[in-house]
C-alpha positions in Angstrom: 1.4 7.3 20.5 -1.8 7.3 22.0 -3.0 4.1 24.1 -6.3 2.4 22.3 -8.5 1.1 24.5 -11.4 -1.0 23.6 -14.2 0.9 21.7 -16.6 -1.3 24.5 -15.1 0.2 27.3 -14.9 3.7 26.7 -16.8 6.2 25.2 -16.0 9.5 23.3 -17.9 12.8 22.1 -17.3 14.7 19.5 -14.3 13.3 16.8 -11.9 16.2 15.8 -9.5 15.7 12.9 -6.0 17.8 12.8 -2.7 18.2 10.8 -1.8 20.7 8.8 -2.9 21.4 4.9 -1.8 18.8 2.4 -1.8 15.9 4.8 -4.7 13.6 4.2 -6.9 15.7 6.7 -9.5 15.7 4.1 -9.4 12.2 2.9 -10.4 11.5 6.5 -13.2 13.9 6.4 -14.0 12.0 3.5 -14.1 8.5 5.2 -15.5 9.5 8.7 -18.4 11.6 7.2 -19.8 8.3 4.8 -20.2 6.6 8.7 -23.7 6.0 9.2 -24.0 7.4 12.8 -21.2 10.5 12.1 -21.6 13.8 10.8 -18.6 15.9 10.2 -17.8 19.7 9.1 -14.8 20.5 7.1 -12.3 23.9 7.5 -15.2 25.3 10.3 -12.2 26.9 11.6 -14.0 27.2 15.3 -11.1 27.3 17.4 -8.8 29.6 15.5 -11.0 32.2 14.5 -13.9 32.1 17.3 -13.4 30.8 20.4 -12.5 32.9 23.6 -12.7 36.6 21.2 -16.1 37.6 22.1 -15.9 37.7 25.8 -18.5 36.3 28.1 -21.3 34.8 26.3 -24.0 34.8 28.9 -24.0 38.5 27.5 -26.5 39.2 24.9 -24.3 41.1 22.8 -21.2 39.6 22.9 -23.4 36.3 22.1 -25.1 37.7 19.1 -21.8 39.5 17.5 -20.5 36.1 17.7 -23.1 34.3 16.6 -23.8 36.8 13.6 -20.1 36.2 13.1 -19.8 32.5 12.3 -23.4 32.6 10.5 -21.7 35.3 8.1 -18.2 33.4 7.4 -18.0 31.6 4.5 -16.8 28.2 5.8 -19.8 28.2 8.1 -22.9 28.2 5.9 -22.7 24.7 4.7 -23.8 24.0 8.4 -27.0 26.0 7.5 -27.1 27.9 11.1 -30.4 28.7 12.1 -29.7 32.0 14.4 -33.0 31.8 16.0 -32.9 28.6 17.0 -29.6 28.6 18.3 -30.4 31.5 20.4 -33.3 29.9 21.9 -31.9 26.5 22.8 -28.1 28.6 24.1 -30.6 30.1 26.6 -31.0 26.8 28.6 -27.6 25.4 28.9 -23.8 26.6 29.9 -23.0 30.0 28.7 -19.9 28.7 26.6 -18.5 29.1 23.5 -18.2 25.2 23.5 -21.9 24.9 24.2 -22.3 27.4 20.7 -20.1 25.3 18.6 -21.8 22.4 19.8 -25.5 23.4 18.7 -24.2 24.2 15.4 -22.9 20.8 14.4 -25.9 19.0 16.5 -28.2 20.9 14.5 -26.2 19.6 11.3 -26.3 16.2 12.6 -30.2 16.2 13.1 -30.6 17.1 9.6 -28.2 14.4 8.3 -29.8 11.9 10.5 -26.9 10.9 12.5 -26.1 10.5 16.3 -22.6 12.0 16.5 -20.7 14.8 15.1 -17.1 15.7 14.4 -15.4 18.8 12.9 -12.0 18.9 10.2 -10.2 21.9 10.7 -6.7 22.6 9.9 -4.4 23.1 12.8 -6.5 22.3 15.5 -3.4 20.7 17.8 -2.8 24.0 18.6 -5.7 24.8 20.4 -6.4 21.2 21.9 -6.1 21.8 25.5 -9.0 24.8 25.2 -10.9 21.9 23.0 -10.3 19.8 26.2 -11.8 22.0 28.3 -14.5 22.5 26.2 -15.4 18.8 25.2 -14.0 16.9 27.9 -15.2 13.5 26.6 -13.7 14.3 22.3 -11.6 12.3 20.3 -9.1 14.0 18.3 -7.3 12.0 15.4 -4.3 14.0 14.3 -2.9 13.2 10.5 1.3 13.2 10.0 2.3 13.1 6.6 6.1 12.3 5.1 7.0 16.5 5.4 8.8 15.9 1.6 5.5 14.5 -0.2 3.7 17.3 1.9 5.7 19.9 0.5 5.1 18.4 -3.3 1.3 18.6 -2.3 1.6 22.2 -1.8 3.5 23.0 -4.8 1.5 20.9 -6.6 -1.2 22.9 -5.5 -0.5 26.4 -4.7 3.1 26.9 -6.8 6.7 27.3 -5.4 6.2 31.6 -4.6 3.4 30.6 -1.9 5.0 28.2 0.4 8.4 28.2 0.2 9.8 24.7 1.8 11.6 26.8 4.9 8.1 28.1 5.4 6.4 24.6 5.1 8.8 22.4 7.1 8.2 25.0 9.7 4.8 24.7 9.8 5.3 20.8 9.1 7.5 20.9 12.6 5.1 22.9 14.5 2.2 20.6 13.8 4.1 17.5 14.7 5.6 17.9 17.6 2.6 19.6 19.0 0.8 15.9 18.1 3.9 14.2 20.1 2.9 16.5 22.9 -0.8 16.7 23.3 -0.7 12.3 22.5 1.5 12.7 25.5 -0.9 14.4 28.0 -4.0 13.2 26.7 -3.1 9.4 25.5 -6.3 8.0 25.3 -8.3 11.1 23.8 -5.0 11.8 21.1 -4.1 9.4 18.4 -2.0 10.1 15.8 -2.2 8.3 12.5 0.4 8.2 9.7 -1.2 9.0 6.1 0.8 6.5 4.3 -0.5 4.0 6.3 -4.3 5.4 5.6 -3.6 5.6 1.9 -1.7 2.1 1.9 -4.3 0.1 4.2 -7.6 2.1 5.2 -9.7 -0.3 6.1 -7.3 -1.5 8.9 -6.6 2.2 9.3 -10.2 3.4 9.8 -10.8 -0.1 11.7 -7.7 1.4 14.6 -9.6 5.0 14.2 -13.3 4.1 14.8 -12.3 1.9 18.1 -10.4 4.9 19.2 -13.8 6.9 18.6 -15.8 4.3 19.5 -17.4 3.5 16.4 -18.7 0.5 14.8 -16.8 0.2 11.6 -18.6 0.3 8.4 -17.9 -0.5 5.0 -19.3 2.5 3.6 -16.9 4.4 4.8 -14.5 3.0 1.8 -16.9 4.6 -0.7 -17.3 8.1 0.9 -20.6 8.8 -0.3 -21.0 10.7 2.4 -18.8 13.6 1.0 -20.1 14.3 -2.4 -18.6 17.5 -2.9 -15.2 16.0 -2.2 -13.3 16.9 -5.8 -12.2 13.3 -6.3 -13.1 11.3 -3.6 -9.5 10.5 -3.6 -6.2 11.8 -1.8 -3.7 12.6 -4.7 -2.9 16.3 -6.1 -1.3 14.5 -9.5 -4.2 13.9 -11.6 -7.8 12.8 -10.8 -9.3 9.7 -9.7 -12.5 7.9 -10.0 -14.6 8.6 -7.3 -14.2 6.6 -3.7 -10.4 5.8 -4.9 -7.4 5.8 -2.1 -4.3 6.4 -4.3 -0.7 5.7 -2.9 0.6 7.0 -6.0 1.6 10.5 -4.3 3.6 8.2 -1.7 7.6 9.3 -2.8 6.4 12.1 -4.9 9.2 14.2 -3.6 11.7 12.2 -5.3 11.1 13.4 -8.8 9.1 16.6 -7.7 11.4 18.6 -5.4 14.7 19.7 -6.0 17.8 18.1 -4.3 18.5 21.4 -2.3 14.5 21.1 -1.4 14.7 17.3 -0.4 18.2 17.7 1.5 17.0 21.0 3.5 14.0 18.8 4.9 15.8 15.9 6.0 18.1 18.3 7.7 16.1 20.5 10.0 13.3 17.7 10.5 15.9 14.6 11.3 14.7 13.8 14.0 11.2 13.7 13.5 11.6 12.1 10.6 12.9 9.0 12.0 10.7 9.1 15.1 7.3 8.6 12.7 9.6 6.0 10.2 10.2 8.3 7.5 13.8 7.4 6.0 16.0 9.9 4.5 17.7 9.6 1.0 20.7 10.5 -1.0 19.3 14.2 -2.2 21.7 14.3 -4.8 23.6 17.5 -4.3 27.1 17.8 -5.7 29.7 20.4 -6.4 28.5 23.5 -6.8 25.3 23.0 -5.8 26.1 21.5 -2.5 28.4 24.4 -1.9 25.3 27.0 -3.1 23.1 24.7 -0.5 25.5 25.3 2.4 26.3 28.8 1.6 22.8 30.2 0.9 19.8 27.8 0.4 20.6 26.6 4.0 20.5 30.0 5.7 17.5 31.5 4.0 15.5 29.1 4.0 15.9 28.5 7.8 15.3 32.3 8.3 11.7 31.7 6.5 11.0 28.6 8.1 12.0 30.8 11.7 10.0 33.8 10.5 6.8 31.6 10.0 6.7 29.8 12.7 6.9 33.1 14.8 4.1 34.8 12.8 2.0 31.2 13.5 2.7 31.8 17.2 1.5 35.3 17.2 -1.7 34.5 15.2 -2.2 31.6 17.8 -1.7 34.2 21.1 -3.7 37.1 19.9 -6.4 35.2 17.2 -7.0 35.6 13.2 -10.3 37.8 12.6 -12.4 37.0 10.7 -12.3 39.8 8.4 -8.7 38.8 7.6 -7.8 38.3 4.1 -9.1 35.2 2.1 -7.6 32.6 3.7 -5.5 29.9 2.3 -4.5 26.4 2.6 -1.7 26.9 4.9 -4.4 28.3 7.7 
């Protein structure tokens, strides 16, 4: 866990917000973006699909394939790049892809009237220690969800044929222990934050995140006005809310929407981090046949999916996603 120090005696730059799909990433967004001297970007996917593939940017052309690039991907434009300005003002400072990124979310934060800037992208422990390098002085805030109520999310959402639970858990496993590392080796720039306790109590949970960003909490954050386009303003996948509302009601959702098989295969494979981050396990329910059926096949093939995608996450990580890649989804 990372060590909070007083928001008066230190100072941070840009505010980063990871986690994987489905675990209050975006409810975050919500509340850090209604702060009156924040701006944040949601899903800009910077670091996965953009930084380090273009080569040296001090040359021209790598710097303009780039740059033409992120102005043309889809998750980009709500920035509003302007190409020529970017291109003038990248001409008097570091040649870096951090220094690119940068102008685009200052630019954003100009327009919105606001001092600071952040970015939501899912993932982004993976690629913290290049975001380091980058952004010496950011604050990264890193969302862990209960991996059963997760997985309900994304069935909720996307159906059982997209993300099988080997599949999830995997990527649920990958994301968290890579937050146990990087809060190890950066403990006052990493803070990891449980979304039960943000859904449960988020004014003392945004009170904890803003002094780790050193930021002046504000009340307005609770409404979220400042993420109007947000499709509830709320955090639960089972059935809208008013606008501004923090729900707990998808807190133990797994319980009546997974199956036994579904609930005992996570609390299996992810034991251990369960109890680390005080998730407790339960009586899943399998008997008989079915616990034979679990044991026998369930068990096997869904760790062989869970293996397989964790494997294919690696590889995308190592050699990059392009952007032409097919549309994405949730669980990039």
């Amino acid at each position: 866990m990372a060590i909070e120090t007083s928001r008066h005696q230190r100072t941070c730059g840009p505010v980063f917000v990871a986690g994987p799909d489905r675990s209050g990433t975006t409810l975050l967004f919500a509340l850090l973006a209604s702060h009156p001297d924040l701006s944040m970007a949601r899903r800009t996917n910077m670091w996965r699909y953009f930084h380090g593939r273009y080569g040296e940017l001090h040359e021209s052309a790598n710097l303009e394939r780039c740059l033409d690039d992120m102005i043309g991907f889809r998750r980009m434009r709500h920035l509003a790049p302007d190409r020529a300005r970017i291109l003038r003002e990248f001409a008097h400072g570091p040649a870096s892809y951090g220094r690119l990124f940068a102008l685009l979310h200052e630019h954003q934060a100009e327009r919105a009237g606001k001092s600071r800037w952040g970015d939501k992208s899912l993932h982004t422990e993976h690629y913290v220690e290049r975001l380091f390098a980058e952004f010496p002085d950011a604050c990264v805030v890193h969302l862990v969800r209960d991996p059963r109520d997760r997985y309900a999310s994304v069935r909720r959402r996307h159906g059982q044929d997209l993300s099988r639970v080997g599949a999830a858990t995997g990527r649920w496993l990958s994301s968290t222990r890579a937050a146990v590392r990087n809060a190890a080796r950066h403990p006052d720039r990493y803070l990891v934050v449980r979304y039960e306790d943000l859904a449960r109590d988020p004014e003392a949970t945004l009170r904890r995140v803003c002094d780790f960003v050193a930021l002046e909490y504000s009340p307005e954050m609770l409404a979220m006005a400042g993420a109007p386009d947000h499709r509830t303003g709320g955090n639960s996948s089972f059935g809208d809310l008013e606008h501004s509302a923090v729900s707990t009601r998808a807190i133990g959702r797994f319980r009546t929407a997974l199956t036994p098989s579904e609930i005992a295969f996570v609390q299996l494979v992810a034991r251990r981090e369960l109890a680390a981050h005080g998730y407790q396990p339960v009586d899943a329910g399998l008997r008989g046949r079915a616990r034979i059926r679990f044991w026998a096949w369930e068990l096997p093939v869904q760790a062989g999916r869970m293996t397989a995608a964790r494997i294919i996450e690696w590889r995308r990580r190592r050699s990059g996603v392009p952007v032409s890649a097919p549309k994405e989804r949730s669980t990039q």
